[in-house]
C-alpha positions as CSV (number, residue, x, y, z in Angstrom):
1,X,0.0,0.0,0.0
2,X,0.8,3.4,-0.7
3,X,-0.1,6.7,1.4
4,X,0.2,10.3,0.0
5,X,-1.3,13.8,1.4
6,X,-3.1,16.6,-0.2
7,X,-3.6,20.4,1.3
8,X,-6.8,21.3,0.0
9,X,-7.5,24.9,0.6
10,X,-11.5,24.9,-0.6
11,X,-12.3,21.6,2.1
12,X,-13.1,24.1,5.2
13,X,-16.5,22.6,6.6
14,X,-17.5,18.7,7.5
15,X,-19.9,18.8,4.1
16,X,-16.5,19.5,2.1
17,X,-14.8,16.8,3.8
18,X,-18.2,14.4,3.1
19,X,-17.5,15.9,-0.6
20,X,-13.9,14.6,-0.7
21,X,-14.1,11.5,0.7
22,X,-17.0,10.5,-1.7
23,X,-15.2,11.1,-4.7
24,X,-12.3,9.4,-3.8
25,X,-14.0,6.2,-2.2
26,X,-15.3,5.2,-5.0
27,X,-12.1,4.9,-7.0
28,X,-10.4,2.0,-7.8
29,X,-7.5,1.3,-5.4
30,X,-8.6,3.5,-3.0
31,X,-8.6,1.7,0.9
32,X,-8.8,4.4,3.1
33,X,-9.3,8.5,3.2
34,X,-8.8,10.3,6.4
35,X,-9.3,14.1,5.9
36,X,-9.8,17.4,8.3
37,X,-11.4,20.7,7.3
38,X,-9.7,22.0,10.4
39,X,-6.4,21.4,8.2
40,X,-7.6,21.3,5.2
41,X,-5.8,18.0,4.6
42,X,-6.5,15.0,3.6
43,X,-4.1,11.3,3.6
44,X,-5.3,8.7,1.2
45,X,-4.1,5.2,1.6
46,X,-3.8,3.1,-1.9
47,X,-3.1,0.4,-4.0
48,X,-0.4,1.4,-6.2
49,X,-1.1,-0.8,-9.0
50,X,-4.5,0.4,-9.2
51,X,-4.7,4.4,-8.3
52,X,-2.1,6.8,-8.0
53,X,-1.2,10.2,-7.0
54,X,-2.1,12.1,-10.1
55,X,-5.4,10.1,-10.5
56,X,-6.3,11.0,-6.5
57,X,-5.3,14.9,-7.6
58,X,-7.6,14.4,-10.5
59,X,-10.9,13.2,-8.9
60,X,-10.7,15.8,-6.3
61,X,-10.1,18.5,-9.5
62,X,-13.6,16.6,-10.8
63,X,-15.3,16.7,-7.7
64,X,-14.3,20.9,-7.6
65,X,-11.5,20.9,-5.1
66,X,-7.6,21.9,-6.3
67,X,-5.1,20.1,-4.5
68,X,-1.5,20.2,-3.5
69,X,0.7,17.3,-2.5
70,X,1.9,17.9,1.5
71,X,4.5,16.4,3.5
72,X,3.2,14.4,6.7
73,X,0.9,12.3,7.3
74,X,-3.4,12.9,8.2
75,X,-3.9,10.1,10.6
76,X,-7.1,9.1,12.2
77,X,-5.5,9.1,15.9
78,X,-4.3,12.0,15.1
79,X,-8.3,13.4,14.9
80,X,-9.1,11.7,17.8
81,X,-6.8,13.2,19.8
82,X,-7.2,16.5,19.2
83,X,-10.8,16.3,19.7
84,X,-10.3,14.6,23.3
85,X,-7.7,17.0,23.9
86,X,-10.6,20.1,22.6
87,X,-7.9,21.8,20.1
């Protein structure tokens, strides 16, 4: 499996996020999306042989949200945490 990260400056509100993850779901390859509109990032977890970065990029373009490879990782712990923490 491969992993990459997208800043995406237009995903500020949980409807954006719903928006994002939708349209990459339901690609082929695609095994897991964890995304923040606190952020504005998202980290999508792939099969290589079956998606890649530039087709990720281009199905958020479709769905109306530019996006920008980032460095680091979006991990679900990561969201949990800072909600328990409240920041």
């Amino acid at each position: 499996m491969a992993e990459v990260s997208f800043v995406v400056p237009g995903m500020y509100a949980d409807h954006h996020v719903a928006a994002v993850i939708e349209a990459l779901k339901g690609l082929s390859g695609v095994s897991s999306v964890v995304a923040s509109s606190l952020r504005k990032k998202l980290t999508v977890t792939y099969d290589a042989g079956d998606a890649s970065p530039e087709k990720l990029e281009a199905a958020l373009a479709a769905a109306g949200y530019e996006a920008e490879k980032a460095e680091g990782s979006l991990r679900e712990e990561d969201l949990d945490r800072r909600r328990s923490s409240g920041g």
